[in-house]
N, C-alpha and C positions, 0 to 999 in steps of 0.2 A: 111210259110202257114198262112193265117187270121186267128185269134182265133174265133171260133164259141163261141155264146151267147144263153145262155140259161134261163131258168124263173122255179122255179115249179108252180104247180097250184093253188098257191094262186097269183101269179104275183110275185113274190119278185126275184129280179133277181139273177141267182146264175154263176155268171162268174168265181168263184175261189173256190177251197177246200181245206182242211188242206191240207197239207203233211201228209204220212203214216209215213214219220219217225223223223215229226214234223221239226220246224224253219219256219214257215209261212206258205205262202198259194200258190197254182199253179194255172193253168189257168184248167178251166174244162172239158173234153175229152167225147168224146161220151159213152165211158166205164165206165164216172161216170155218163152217164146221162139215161143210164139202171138203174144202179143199185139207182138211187134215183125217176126215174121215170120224168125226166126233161120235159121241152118242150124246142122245137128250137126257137130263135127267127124267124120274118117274112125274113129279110136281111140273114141268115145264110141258110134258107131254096131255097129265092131266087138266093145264091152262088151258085146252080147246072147250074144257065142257062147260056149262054156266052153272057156278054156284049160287044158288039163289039166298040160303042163308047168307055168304057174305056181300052178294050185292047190296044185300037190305040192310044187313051191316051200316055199310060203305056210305049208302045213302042217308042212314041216321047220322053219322059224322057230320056229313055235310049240312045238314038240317040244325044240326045242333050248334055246329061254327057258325051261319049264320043268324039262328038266334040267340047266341050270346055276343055277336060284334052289329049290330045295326050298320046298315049303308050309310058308307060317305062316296064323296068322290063319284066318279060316272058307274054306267053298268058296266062295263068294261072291267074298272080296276076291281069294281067291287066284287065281282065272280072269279079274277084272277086271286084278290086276295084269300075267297072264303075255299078255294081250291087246296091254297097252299095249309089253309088252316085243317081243314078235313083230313088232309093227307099226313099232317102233324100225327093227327090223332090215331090212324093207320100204322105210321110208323116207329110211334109210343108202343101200342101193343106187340107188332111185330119186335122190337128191343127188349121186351120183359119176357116175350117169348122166347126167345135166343136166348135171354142170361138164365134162365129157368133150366131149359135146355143143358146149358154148359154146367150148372149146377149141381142136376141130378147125375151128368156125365163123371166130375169128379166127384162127387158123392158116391156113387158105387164103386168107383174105384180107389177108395179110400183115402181120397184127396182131401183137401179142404177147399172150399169155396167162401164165395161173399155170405158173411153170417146176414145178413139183410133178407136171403133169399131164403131161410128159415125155414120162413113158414110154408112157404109153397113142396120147400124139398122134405121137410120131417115128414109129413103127410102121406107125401108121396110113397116113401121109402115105407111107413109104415102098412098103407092099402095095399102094395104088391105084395110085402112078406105076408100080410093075413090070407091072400089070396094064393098061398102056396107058390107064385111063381118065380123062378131063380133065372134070373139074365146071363148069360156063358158067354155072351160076346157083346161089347159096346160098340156103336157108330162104326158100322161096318160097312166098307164099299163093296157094292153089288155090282156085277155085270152083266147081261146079257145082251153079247151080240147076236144070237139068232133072232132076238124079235125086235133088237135095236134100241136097247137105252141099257140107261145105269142109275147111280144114285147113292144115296148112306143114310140106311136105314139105324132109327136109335139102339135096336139090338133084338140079337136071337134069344130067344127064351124057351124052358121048358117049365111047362105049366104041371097044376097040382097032379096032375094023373100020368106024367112024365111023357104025354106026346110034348112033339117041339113044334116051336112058331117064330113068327116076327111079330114084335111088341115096340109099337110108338105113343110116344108121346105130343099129345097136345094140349096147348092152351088156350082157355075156352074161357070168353066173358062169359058166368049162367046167372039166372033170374032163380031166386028162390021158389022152391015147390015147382019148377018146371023140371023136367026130366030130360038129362045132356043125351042127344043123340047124335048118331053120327052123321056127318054130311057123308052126299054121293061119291065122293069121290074116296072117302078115308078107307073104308076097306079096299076097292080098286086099289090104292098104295100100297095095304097091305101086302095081295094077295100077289102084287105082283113083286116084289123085294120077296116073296115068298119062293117065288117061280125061277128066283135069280140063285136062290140059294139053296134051295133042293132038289130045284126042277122039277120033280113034281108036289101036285097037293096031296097023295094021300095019307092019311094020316095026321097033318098039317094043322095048326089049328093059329089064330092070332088077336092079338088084343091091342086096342088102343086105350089109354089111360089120360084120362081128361082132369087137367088141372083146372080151377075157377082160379080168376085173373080177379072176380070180383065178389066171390064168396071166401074168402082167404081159410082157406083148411079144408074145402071139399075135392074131395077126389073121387072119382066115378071109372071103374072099367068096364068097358066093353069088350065079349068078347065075341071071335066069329068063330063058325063050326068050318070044316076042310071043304063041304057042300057050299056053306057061304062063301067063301072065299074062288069056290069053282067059277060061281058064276061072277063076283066079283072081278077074276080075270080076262072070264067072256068080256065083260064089259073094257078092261084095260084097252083087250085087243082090238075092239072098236074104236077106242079114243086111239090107240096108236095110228093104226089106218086111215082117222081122220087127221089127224095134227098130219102126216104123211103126206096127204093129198093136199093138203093148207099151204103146207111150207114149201110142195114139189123136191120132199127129198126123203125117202127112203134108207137108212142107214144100215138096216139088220139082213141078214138074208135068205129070212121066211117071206 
C-alpha cells in the first residue's frame, strides 16, 4: 500500500515518527495524524480517485514480468514473484522521476546536477524559456488548513502575459504521434496548490510540463485557463470530502 504524506501546519513535512519502543523512525499512519493534528498531502488525498491511465499502466507491468519470466515453481510463488517483478518496474520509473525532478530543481537554481540526466533537463529548460515562462519560486510548501491539506508544489510561475500560476512537472512514458494529455487528477493538483497560495483563482492560470521517459527530448506543456482550474478545484473539494469520509477524519475547518 503507498505510504501517505503528511505536513503539520506550519508546512514542515512529517512523513515519519519515533518508534514507541524506540530504534528509529516509521512511516506516519493516519492514527498518528489525529493525534498530532496532521494535514494530508494534495497526491494522498487525490489517492481516493481511480486513475485509469495508470491502472493500465500498472497492469501492462505486470503482463509484461510475466511474459518475459515463464512459470516455475507453484501458482503461489509464481504470482508472488511476478508481483515483485511488476512492482520493480513501478518503482524504476517512479526513481527517474524523482531524479528528473531534483535535476530540473538544481538546474534553475544554478546548481549543477548528474550530467546523465542531460537530456531530459536541456529540453526542459529550453520549452519553458520558448514558452515565455519564468518560475520566481522553487518547491514550495503549501498550506491550507481551512480545507485541510498541504504539500510542495514544483513552483510558482509567471507566464508569457505576466498572470501568475503554479507550474509542475511530470514524467510521462509517451508513444510517438500520440498526444500527452493530462490525467484527471493533474490539474485538480494544480488548482489546488493554486488555492494554497493565492486563495483565490482569479486571474490564475497553470501548467503542467510533461517530460517523455521514453521519447528522450520531447517536452510537451500544458496549460490550464483560471476557469479550468475553477472547476478543477470543484472537483479537489469533492475528492477531499471523500478521502474525509474514507478515512473518518476531517483535518480543515470548512
Amino acid at each position: 500500500m503507498k505510504t501517505s504524506h503528511w505536513y503539520n501546519t506550519q508546512g514542515e513535512a512529517v512523513f515519519e515518527v519515533p518508534r514507541a519502543s524506540g530504534g528509529g523512525m516509521r512511516p506516519t499512519t493516519i492514527a498518528d495524524a489525529r493525534k498530532l493534528g496532521l494535514l494530508p498531502s494534495v497526491t494522498t488525498i487525490l489517492g481516493v480517485i481511480d486513475r485509469p491511465q495508470l491502472v493500465s499502466w500498472k497492469v501492462a507491468q505486470a503482463i509484461q514480468a510475466c511474459f518475459d519470466n515463464r512459470p516455475t515453481g507453484t501458482l503461489e510463488e509464481y504470482i508472488k514473484a511476478m508481483e515483485a517483478k511488476s512492482e520493480e518496474q513501478v518503482t524504476d520509473a517512479a526513481d527517474l522521476g524523482s531524479a528528473i525532478h531534483a535535476a530540473l530543481e538544481a538546474a534553475f537554481a544554478g546548481e549543477t546536477y548528474d550530467a546523465a540526466l542531460a537530456p531530459y533537463v536541456l529540453p526542459t529548460l529550453a520549452k519553458v524559456s520558448q514558452a515565455g515562462i519564468k518560475l520566481v519560486q522553487h518547491e514550495l510548501r503549501l498550506v491550507n488548513p481551512q480545507y485541510g491539506y498541504a504539500g510542495t508544489t514544483d513552483a510558482v510561475m509567471v507566464d508569457s502575459a505576466g498572470r501568475q500560476g503554479i507550474l509542475d512537472f511530470k514524467s510521462r512514458k509517451t508513444k510517438p504521434g500520440q498526444k500527452c494529455t493530462p490525467w484527471e487528477t493533474e490539474p485538480m493538483q494544480i488548482a489546488a496548490y493554486a488555492i494554497a497560495q493565492f486563495s483565490s483563482l482569479d486571474g490564475i492560470v497553470g501548467s503542467n510540463v510533461y517530460i517523455s521517459t521514453t521519447e528522450v527530448g520531447r517536452v510537451e506543456i500544458v496549460t490550464y485557463t483560471s476557469e479550468e482550474l475553477r472547476e478543477a478545484w470543484a472537483a479537489f473539494l469533492g475528492a477531499t470530502k471523500l478521502w474525509s469520509y474514507l478515512r473518518d477524519y476531517k483535518p480543515g475547518t470548512q
